[in-house]
PDB file of N, CA, C and O in Angstrom, chain B, residues numbered from 101:
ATOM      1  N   UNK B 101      40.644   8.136  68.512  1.00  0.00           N
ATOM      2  CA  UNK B 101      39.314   7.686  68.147  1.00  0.00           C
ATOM      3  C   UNK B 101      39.325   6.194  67.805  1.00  0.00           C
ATOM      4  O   UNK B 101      38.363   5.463  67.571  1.00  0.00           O
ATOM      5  N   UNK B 102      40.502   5.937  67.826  1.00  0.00           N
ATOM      6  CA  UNK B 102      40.669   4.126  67.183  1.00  0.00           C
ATOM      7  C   UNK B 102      40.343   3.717  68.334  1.00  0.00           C
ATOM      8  O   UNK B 102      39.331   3.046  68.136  1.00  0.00           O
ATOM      9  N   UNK B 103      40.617   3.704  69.618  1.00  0.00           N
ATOM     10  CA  UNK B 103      39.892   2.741  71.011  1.00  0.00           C
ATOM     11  C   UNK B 103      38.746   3.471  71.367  1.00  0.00           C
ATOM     12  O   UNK B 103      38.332   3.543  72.525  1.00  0.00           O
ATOM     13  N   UNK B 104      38.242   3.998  70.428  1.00  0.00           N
ATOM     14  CA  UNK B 104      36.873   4.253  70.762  1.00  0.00           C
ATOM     15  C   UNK B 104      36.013   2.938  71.633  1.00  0.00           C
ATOM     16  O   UNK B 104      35.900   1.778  71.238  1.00  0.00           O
ATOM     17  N   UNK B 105      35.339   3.668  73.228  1.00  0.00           N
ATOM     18  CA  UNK B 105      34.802   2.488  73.846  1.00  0.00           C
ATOM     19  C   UNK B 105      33.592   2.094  73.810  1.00  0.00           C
ATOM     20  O   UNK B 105      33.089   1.030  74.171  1.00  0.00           O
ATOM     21  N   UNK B 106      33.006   3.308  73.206  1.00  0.00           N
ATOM     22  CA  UNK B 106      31.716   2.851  72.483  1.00  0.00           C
ATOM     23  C   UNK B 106      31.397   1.435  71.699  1.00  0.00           C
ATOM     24  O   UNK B 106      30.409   0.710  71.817  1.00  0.00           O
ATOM     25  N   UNK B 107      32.289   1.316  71.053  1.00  0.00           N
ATOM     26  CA  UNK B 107      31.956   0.140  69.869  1.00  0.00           C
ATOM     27  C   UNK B 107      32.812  -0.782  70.898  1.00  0.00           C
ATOM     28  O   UNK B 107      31.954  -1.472  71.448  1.00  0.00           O
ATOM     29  N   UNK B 108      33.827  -1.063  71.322  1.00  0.00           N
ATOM     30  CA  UNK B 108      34.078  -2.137  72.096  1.00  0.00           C
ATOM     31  C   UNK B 108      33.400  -3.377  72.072  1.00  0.00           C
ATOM     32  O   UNK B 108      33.886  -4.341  71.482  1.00  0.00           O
ATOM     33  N   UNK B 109      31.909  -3.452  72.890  1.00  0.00           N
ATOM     34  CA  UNK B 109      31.091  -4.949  73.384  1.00  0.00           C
ATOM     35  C   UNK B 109      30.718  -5.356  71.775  1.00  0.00           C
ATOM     36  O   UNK B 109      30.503  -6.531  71.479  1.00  0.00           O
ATOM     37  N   UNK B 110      30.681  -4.594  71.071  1.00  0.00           N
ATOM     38  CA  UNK B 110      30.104  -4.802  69.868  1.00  0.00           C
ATOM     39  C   UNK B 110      30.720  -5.517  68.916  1.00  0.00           C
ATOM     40  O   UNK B 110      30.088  -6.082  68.023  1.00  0.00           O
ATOM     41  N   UNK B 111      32.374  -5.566  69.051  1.00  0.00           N
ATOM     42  CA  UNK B 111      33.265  -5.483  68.038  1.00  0.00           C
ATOM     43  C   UNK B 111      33.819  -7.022  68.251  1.00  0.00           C
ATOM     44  O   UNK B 111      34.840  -7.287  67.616  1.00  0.00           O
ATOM     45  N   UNK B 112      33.195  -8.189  69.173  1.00  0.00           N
ATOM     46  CA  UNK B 112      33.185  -9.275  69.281  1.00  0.00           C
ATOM     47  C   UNK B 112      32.188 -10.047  68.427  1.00  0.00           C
ATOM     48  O   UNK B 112      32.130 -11.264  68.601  1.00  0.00           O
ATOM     49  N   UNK B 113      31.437  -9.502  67.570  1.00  0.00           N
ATOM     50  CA  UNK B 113      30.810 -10.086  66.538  1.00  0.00           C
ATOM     51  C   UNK B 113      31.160 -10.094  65.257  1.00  0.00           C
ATOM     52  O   UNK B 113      31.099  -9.267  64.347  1.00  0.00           O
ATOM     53  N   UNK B 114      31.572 -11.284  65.370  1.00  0.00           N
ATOM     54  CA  UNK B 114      32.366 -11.073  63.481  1.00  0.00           C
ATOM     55  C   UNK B 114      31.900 -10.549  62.419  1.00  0.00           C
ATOM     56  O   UNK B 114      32.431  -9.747  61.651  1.00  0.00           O
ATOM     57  N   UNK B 115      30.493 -11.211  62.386  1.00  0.00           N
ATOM     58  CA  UNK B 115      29.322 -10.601  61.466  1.00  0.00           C
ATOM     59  C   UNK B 115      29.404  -9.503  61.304  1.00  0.00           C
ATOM     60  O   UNK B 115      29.710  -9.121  60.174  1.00  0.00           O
ATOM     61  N   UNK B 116      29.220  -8.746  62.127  1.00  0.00           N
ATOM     62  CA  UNK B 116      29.153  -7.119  62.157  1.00  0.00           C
ATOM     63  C   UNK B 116      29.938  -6.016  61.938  1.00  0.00           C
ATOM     64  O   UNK B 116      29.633  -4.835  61.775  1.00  0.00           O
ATOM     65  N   UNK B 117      31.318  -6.753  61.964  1.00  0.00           N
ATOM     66  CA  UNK B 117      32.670  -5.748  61.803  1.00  0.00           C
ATOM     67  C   UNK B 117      32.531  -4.854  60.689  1.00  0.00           C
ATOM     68  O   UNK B 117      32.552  -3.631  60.827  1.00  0.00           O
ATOM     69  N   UNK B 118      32.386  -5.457  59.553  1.00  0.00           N
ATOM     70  CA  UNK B 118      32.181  -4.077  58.621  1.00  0.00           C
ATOM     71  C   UNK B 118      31.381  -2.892  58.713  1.00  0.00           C
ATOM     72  O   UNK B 118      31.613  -1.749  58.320  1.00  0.00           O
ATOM     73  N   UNK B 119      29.951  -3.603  59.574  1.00  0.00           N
ATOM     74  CA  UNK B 119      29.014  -2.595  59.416  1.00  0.00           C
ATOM     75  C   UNK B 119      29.648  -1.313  60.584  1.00  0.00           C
ATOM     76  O   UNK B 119      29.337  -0.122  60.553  1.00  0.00           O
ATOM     77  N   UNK B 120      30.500  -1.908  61.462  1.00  0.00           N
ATOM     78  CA  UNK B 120      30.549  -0.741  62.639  1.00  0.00           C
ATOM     79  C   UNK B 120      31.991  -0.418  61.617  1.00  0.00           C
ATOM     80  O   UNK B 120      32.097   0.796  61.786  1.00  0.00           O
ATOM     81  N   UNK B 121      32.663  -0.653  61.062  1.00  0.00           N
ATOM     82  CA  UNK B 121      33.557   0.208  60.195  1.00  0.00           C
ATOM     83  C   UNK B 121      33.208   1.197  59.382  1.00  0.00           C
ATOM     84  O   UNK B 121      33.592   2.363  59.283  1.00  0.00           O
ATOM     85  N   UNK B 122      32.338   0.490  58.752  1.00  0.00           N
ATOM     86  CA  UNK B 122      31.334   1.919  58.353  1.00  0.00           C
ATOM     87  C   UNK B 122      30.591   3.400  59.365  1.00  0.00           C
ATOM     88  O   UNK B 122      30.555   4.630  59.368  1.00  0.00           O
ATOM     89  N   UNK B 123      30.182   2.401  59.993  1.00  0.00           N
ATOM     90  CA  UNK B 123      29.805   3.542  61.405  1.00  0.00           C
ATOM     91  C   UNK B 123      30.826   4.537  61.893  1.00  0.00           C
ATOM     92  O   UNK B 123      30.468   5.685  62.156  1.00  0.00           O
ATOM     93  N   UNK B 124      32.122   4.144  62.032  1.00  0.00           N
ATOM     94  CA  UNK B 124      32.947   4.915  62.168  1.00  0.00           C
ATOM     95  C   UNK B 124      33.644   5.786  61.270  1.00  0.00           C
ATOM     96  O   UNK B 124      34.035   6.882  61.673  1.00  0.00           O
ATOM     97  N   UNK B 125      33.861   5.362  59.958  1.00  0.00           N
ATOM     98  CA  UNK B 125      34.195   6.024  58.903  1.00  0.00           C
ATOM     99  C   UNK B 125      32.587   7.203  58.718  1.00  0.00           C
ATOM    100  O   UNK B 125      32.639   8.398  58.427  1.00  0.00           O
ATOM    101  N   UNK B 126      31.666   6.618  58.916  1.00  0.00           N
ATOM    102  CA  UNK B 126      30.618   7.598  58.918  1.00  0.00           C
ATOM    103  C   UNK B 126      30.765   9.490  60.008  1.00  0.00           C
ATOM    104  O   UNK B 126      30.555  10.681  59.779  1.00  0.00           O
ATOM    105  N   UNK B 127      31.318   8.483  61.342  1.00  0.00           N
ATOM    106  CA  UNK B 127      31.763   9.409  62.944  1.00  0.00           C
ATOM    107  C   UNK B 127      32.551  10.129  61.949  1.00  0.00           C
ATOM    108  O   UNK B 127      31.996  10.988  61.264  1.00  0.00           O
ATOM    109  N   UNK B 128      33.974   9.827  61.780  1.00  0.00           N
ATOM    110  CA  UNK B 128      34.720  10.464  61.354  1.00  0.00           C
ATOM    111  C   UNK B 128      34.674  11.455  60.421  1.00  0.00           C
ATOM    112  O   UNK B 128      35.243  12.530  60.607  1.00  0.00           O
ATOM    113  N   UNK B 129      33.926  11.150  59.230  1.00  0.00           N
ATOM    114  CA  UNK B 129      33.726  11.778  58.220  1.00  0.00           C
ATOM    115  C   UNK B 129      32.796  13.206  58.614  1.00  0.00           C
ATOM    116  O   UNK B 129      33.067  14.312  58.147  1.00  0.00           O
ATOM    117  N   UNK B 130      31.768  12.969  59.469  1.00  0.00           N
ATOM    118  CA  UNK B 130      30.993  13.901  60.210  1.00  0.00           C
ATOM    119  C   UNK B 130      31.947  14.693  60.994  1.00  0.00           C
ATOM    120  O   UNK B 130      31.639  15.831  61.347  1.00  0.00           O
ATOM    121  N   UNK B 131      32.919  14.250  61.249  1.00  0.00           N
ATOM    122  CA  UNK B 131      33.593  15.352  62.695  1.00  0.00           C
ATOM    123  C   UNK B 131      34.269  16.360  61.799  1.00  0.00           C
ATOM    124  O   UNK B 131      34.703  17.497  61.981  1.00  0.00           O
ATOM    125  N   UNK B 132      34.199  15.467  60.673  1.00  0.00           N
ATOM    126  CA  UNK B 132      35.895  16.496  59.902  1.00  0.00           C
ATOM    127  C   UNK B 132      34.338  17.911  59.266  1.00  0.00           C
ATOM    128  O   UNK B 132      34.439  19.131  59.396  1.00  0.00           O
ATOM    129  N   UNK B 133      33.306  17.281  58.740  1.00  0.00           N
ATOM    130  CA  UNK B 133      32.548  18.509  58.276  1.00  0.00           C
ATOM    131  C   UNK B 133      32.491  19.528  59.297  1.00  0.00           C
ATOM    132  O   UNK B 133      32.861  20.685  59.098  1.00  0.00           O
ATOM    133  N   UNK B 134      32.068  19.135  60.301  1.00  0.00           N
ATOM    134  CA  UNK B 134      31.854  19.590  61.946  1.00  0.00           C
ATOM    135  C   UNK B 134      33.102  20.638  61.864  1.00  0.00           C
ATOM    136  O   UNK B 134      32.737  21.813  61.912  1.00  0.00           O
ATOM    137  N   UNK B 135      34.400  20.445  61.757  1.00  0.00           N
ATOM    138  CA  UNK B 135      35.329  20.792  62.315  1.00  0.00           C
ATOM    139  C   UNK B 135      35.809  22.158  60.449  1.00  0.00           C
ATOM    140  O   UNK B 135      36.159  23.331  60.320  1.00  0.00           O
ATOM    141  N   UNK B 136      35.557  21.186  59.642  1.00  0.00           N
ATOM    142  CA  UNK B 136      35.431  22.566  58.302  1.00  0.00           C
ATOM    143  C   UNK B 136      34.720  23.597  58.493  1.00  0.00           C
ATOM    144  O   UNK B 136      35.145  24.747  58.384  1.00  0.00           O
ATOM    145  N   UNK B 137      33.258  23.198  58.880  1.00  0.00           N
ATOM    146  CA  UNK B 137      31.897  24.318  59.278  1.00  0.00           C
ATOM    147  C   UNK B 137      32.736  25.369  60.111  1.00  0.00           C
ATOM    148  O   UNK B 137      32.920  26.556  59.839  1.00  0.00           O
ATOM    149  N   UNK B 138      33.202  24.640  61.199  1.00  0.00           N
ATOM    150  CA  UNK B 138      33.762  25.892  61.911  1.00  0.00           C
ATOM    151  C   UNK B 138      35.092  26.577  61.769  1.00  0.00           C
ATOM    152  O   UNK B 138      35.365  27.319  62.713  1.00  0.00           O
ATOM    153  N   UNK B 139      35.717  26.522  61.094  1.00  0.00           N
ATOM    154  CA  UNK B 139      36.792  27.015  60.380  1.00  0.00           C
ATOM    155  C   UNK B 139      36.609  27.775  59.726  1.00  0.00           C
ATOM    156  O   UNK B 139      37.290  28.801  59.753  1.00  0.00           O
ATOM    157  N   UNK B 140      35.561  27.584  58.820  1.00  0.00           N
ATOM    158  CA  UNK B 140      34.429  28.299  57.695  1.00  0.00           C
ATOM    159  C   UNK B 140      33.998  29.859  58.051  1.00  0.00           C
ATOM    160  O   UNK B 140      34.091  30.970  57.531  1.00  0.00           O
ATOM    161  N   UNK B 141      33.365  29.141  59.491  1.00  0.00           N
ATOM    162  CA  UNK B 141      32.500  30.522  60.253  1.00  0.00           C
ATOM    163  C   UNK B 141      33.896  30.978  60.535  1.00  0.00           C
ATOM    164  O   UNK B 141      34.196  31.574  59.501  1.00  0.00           O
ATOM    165  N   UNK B 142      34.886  31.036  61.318  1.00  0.00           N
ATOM    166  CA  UNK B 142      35.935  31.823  61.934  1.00  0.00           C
ATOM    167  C   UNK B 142      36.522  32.517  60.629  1.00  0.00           C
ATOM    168  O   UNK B 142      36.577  33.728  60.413  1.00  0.00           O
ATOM    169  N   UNK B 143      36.860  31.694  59.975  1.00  0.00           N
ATOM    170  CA  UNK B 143      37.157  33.187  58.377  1.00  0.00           C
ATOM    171  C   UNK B 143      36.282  33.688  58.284  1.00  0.00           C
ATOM    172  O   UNK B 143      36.714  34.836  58.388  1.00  0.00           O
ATOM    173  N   UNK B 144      35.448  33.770  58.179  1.00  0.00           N
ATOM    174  CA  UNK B 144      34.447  34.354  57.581  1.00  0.00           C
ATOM    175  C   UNK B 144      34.280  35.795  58.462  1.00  0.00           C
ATOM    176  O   UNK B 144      34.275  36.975  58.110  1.00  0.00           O
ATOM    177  N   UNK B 145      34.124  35.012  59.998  1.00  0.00           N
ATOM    178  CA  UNK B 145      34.183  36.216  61.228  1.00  0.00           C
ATOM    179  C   UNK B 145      35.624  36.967  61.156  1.00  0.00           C
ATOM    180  O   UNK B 145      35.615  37.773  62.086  1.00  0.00           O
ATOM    181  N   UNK B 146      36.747  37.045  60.518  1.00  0.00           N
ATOM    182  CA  UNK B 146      37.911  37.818  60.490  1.00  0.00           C
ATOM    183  C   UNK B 146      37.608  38.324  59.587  1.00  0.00           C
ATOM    184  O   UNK B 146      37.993  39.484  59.736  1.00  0.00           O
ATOM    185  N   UNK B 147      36.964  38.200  58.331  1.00  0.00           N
ATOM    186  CA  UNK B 147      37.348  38.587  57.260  1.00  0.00           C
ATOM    187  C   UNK B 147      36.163  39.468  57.860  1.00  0.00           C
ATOM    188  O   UNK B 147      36.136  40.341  56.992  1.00  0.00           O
ATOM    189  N   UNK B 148      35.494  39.706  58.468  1.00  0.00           N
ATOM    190  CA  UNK B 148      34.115  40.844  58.619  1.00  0.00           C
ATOM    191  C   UNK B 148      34.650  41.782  59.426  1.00  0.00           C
ATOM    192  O   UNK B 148      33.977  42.811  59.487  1.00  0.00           O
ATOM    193  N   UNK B 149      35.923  41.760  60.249  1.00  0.00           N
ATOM    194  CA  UNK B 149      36.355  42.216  60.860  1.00  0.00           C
ATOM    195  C   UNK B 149      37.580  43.089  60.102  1.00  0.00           C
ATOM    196  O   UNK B 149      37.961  43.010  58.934  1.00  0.00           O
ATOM    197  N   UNK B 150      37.956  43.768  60.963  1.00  0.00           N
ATOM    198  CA  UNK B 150      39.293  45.356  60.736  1.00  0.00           C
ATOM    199  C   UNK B 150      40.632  44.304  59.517  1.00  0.00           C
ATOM    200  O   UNK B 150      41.250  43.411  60.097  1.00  0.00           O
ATOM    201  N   UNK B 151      40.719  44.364  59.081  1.00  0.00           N
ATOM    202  CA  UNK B 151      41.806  44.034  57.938  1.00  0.00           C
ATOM    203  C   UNK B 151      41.612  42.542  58.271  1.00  0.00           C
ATOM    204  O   UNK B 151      42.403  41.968  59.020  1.00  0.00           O
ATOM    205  N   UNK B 152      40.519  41.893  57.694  1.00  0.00           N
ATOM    206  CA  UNK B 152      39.963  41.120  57.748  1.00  0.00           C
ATOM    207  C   UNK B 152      40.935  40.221  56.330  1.00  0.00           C
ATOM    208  O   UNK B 152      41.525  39.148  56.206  1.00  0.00           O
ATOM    209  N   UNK B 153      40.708  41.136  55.678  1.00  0.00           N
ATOM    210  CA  UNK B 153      41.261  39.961  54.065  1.00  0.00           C
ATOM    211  C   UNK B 153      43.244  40.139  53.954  1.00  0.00           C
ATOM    212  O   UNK B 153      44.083  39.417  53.416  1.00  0.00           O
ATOM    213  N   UNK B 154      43.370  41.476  54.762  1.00  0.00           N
ATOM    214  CA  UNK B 154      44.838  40.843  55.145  1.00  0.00           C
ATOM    215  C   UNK B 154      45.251  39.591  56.040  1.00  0.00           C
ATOM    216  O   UNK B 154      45.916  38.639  55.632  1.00  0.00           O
ATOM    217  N   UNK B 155      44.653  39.780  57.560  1.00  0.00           N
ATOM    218  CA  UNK B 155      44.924  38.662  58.437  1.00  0.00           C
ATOM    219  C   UNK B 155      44.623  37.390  57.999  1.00  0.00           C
ATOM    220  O   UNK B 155      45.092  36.368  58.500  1.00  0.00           O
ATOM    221  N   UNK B 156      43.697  37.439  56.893  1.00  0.00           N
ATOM    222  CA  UNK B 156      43.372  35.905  56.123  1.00  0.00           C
ATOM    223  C   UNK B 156      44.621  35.503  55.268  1.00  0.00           C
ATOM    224  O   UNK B 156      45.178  34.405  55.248  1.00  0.00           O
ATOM    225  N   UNK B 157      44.879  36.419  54.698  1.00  0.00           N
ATOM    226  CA  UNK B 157      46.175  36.305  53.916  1.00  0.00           C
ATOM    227  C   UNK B 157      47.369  35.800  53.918  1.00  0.00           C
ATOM    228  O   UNK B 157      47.945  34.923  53.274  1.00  0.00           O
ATOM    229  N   UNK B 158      47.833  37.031  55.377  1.00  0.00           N
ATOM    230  CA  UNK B 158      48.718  36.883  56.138  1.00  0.00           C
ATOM    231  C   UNK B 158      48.654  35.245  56.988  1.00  0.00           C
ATOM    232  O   UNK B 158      49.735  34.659  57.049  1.00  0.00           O
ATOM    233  N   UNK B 159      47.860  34.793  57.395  1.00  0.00           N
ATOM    234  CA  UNK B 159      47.783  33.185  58.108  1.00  0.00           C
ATOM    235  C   UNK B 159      48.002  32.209  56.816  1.00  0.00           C
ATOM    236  O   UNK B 159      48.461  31.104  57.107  1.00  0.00           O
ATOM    237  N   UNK B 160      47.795  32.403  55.704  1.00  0.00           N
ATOM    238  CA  UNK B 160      47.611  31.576  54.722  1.00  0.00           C
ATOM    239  C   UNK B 160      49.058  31.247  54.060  1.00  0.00           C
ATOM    240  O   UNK B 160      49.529  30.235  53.540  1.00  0.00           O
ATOM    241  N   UNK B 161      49.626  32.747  54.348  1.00  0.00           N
ATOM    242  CA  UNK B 161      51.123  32.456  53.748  1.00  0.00           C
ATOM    243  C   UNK B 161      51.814  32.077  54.580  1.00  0.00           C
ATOM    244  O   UNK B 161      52.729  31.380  54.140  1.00  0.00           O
ATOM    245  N   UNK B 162      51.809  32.337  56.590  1.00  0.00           N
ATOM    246  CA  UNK B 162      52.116  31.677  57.043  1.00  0.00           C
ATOM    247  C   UNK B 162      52.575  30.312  57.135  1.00  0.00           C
ATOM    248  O   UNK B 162      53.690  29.799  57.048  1.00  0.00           O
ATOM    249  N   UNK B 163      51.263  29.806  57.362  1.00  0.00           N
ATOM    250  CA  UNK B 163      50.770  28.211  57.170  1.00  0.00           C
ATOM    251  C   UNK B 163      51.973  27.426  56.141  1.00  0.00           C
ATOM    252  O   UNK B 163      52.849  26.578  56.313  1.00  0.00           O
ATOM    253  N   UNK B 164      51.446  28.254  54.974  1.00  0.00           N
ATOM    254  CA  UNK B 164      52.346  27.473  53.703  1.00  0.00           C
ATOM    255  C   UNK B 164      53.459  27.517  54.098  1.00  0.00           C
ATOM    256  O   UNK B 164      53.980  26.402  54.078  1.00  0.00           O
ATOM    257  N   UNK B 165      54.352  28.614  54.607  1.00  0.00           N
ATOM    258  CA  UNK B 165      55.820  28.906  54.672  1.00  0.00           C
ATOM    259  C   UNK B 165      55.969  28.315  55.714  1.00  0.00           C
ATOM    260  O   UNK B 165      57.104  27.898  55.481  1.00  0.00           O
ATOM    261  N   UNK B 166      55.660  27.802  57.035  1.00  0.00           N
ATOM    262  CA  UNK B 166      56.031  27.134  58.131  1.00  0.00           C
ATOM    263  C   UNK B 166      55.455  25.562  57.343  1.00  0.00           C
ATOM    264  O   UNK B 166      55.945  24.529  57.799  1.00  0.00           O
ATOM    265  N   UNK B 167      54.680  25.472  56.465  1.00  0.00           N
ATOM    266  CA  UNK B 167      54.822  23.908  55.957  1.00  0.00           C
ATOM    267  C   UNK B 167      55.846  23.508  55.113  1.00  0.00           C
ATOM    268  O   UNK B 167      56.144  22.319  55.004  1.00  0.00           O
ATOM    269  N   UNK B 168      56.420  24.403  54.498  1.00  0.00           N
ATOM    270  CA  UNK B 168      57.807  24.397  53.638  1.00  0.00           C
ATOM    271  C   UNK B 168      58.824  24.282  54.243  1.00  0.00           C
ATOM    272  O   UNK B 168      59.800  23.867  53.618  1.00  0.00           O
ATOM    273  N   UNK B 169      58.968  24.623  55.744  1.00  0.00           N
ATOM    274  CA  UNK B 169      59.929  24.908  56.697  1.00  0.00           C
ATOM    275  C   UNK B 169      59.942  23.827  57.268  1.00  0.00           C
ATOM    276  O   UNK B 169      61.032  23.537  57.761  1.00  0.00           O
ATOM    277  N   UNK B 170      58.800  22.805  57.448  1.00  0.00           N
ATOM    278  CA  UNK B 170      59.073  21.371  57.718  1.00  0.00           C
ATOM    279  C   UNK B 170      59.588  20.589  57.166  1.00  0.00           C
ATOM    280  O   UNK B 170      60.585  19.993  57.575  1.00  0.00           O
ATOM    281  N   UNK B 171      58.763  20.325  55.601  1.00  0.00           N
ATOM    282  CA  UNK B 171      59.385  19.922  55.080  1.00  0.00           C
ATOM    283  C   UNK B 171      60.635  19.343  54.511  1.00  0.00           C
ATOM    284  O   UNK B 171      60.940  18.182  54.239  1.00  0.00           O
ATOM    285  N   UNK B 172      61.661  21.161  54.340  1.00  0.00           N
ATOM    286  CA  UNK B 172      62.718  20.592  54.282  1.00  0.00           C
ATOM    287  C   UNK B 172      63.564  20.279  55.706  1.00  0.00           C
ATOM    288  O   UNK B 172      64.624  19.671  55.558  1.00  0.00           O
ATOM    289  N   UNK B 173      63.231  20.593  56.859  1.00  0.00           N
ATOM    290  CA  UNK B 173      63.661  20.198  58.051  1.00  0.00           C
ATOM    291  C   UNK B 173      63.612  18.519  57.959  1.00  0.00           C
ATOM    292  O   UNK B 173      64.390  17.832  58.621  1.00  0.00           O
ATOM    293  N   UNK B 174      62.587  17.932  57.043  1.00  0.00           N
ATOM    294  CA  UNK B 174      62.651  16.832  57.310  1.00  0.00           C
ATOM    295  C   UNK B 174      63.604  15.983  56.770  1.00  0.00           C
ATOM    296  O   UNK B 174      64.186  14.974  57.167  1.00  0.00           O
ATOM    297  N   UNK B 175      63.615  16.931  55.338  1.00  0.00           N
ATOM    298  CA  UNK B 175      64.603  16.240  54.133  1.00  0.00           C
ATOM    299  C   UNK B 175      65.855  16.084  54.832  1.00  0.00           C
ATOM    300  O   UNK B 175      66.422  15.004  54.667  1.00  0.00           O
ATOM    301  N   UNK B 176      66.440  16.998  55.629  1.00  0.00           N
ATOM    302  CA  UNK B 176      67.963  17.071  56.397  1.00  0.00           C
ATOM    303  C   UNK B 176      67.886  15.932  57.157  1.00  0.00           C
ATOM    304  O   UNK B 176      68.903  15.266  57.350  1.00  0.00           O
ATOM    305  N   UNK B 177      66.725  15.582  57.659  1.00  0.00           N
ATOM    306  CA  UNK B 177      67.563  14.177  59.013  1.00  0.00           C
ATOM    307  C   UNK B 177      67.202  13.105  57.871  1.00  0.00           C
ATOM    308  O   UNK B 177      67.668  12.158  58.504  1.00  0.00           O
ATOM    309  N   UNK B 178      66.762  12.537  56.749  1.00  0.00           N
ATOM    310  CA  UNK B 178      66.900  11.455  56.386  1.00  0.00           C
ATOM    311  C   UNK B 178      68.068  11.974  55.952  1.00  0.00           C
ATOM    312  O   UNK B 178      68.877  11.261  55.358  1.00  0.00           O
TER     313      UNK B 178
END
């Protein structure tokens, strides 16, 4: 999203640089709600579904335990 080509012709005006920084921190900030909303609805749609509040569960401890599993994977190569 950083070579965004939208803003390109624009981004030759000095004046203006902040305001389209803002514009983009605005894009961005919108995509990430965009992208929560629907994360939101998809739990929501498992959890309405057949062992709905296990499979939520079950992904959650996942998640954590394969992020712990990086982690220290990382600690070993420094």
């Amino acid at each position: 999203m950083a070579n965004c080509q939208i803003f390109q012709p624009f981004e030759d005006f000095a004046i203006f640089g902040w305001a389209w920084e803002s514009v983009r921190a605005t894009i961005r900030a919108a995509r990430d709600l965009v992208v929560l909303f629907v994360h939101l609805l998809a739990t929501v749609a498992r959890l309405a579904g057949p062992g709905g509040a296990c499979s939520v569960v079950a992904e959650s401890v996942f998640v954590s335990n394969r992020f712990e599993i990086t982690l220290v994977q990382k600690g070993v190569r420094r």
